[in-house]
C-alpha positions as CSV (number, residue, x, y, z in Angstrom):
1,X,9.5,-24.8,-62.2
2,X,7.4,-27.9,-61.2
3,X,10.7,-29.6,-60.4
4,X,11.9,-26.5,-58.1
5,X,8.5,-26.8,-56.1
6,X,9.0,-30.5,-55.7
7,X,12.2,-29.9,-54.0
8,X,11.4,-27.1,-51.9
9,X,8.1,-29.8,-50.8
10,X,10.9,-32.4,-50.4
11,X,13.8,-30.1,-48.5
12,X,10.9,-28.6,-46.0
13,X,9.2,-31.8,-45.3
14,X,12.8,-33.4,-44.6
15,X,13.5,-30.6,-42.5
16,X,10.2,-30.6,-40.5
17,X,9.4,-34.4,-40.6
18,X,12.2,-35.1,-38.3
19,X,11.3,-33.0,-35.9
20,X,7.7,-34.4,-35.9
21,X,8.7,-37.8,-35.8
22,X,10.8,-36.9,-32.2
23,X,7.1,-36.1,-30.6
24,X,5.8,-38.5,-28.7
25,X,9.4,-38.6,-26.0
26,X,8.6,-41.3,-23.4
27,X,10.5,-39.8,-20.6
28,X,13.0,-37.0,-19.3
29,X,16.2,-37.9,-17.2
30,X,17.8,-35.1,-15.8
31,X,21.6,-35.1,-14.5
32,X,22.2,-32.3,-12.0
33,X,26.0,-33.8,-12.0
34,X,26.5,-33.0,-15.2
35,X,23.6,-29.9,-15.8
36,X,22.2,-32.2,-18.4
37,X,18.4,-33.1,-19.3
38,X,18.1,-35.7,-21.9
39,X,14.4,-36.4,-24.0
40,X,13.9,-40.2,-24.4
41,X,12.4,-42.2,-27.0
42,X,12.1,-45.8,-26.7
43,X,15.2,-45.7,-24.2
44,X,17.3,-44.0,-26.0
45,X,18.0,-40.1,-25.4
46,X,17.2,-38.1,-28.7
47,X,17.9,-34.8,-26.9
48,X,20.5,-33.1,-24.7
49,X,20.5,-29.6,-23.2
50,X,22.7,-27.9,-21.1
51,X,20.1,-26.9,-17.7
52,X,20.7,-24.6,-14.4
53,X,19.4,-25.5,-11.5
54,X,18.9,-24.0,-8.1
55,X,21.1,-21.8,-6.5
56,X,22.0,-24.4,-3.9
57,X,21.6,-27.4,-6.0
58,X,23.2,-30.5,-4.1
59,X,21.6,-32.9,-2.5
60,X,17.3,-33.4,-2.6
61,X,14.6,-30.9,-1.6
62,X,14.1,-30.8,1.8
63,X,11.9,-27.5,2.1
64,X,10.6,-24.8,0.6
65,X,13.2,-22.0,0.3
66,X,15.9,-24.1,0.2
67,X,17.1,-23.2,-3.5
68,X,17.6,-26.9,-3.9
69,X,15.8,-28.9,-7.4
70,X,14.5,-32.0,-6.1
71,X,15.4,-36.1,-6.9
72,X,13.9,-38.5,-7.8
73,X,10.7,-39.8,-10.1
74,X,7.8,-37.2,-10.8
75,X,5.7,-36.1,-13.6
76,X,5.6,-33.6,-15.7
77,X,1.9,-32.7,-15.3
78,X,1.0,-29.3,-16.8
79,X,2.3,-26.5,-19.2
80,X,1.7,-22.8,-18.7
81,X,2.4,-20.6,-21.5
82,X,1.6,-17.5,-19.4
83,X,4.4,-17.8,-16.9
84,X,6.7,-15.5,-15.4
85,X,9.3,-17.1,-17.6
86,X,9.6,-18.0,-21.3
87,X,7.0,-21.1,-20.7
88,X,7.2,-23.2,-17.6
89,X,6.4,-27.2,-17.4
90,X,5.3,-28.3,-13.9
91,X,6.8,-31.0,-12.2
92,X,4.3,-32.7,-9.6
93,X,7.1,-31.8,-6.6
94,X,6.2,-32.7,-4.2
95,X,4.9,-36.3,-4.1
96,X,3.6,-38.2,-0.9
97,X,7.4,-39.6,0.0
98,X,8.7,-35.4,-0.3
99,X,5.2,-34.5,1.7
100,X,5.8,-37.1,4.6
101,X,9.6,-36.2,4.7
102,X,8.7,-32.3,5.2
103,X,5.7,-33.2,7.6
104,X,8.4,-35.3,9.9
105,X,10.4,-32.5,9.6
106,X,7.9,-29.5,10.5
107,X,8.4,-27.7,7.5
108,X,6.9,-27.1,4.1
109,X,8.1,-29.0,1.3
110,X,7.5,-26.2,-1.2
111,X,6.6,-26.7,-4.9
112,X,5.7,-24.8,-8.2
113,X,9.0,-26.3,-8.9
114,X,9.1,-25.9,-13.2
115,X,10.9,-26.7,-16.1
116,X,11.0,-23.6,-17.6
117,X,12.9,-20.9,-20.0
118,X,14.6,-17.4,-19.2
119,X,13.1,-14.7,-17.1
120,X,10.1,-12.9,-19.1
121,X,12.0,-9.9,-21.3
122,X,15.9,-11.3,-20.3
123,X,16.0,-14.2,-22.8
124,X,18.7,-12.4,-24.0
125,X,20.8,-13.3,-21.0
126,X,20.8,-16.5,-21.4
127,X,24.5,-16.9,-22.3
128,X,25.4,-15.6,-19.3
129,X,22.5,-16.9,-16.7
130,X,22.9,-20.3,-18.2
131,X,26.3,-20.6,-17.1
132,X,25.4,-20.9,-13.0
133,X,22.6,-22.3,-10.9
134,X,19.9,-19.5,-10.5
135,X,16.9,-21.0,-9.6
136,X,14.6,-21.4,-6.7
137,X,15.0,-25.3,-7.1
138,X,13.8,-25.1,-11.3
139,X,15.2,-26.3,-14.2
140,X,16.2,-23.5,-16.5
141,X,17.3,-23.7,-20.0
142,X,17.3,-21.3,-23.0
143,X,14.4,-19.9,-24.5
144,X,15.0,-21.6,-27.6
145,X,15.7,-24.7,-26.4
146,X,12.2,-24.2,-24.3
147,X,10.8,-23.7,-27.5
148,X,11.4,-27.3,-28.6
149,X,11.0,-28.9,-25.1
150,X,7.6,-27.5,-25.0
151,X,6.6,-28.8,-28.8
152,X,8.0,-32.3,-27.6
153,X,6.7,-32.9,-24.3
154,X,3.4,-33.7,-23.4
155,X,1.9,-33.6,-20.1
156,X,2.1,-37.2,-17.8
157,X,5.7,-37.4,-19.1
158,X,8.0,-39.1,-16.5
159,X,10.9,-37.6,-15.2
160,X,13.5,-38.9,-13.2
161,X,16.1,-36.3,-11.6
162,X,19.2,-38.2,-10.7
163,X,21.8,-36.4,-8.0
């Protein structure tokens, strides 16, 4: 019996452990070429997860409205577990370059832009939503998948969204 215990111990620490030692992800790259957001850890991506993006996802930001998710190098600066989706991680969009840009232009930049799961009580949609661009300019990914992002990331991440 001792020897049963021992390897349960073992099995759920092995389990668990790994998953522990992936906290602490440097930064998040995000390829809205491929729908792709990698976590990285000492320059090397440790995660991949299929994303959708906004409903008129190419090129950068330019206002609010525009259903585009912005490029570039932001943070990731706050979590909110009491979101209108299945948890949402800010991304500080915009930043003084996207603020400037929009002023020049006489429009608002927008922002609440989020990383952030499926709409509250539709999680189970997911295998369909996930397979277009739906967003108002966020990055959308499972529920699950939000599950671990949000255990993983910690806010003052970088992330970097490439075109």
């Amino acid at each position: 019996m001792h020897h049963l215990k021992l390897f349960i111990f073992l099995f759920v620490l092995f389990i668990y452990g790994a998953e522990y030692a992936q906290a602490g992800i440097d930064s998040v790259v995000v390829s809205k070429a491929t729908r792709t957001m990698y976590l990285v850890k000492d320059g090397t991506p440790i995660k991949e997860y299929h994303i959708a993006l906004g409903g008129n996802p190419q090129g950068h930001k330019q206002q609010e409205g525009d259903e585009r998710t912005p490029e570039g190098m932001y943070l990731l600066d706050s979590k909110n577990s009491d979101s209108d989706f299945h948890k949402a991680i800010h991304i500080s969009y915009p930043n003084a370059q996207d603020r400037a840009r929009a002023k020049e232009m006489g429009v608002s930049p927008g922002g609440a832009i989020m990383i952030h799961g499926q709409k509250n009580g539709f999680g189970w949609l997911a295998g369909v939503t996930q397979r277009f661009d739906w967003t108002a300019g966020c990055i959308a990914v499972t529920n699950s998948d939000m599950n671990e992002i949000w255990d993983l990331i910690e806010p003052g991440t970088p992330i970097e969204i490439r075109p």
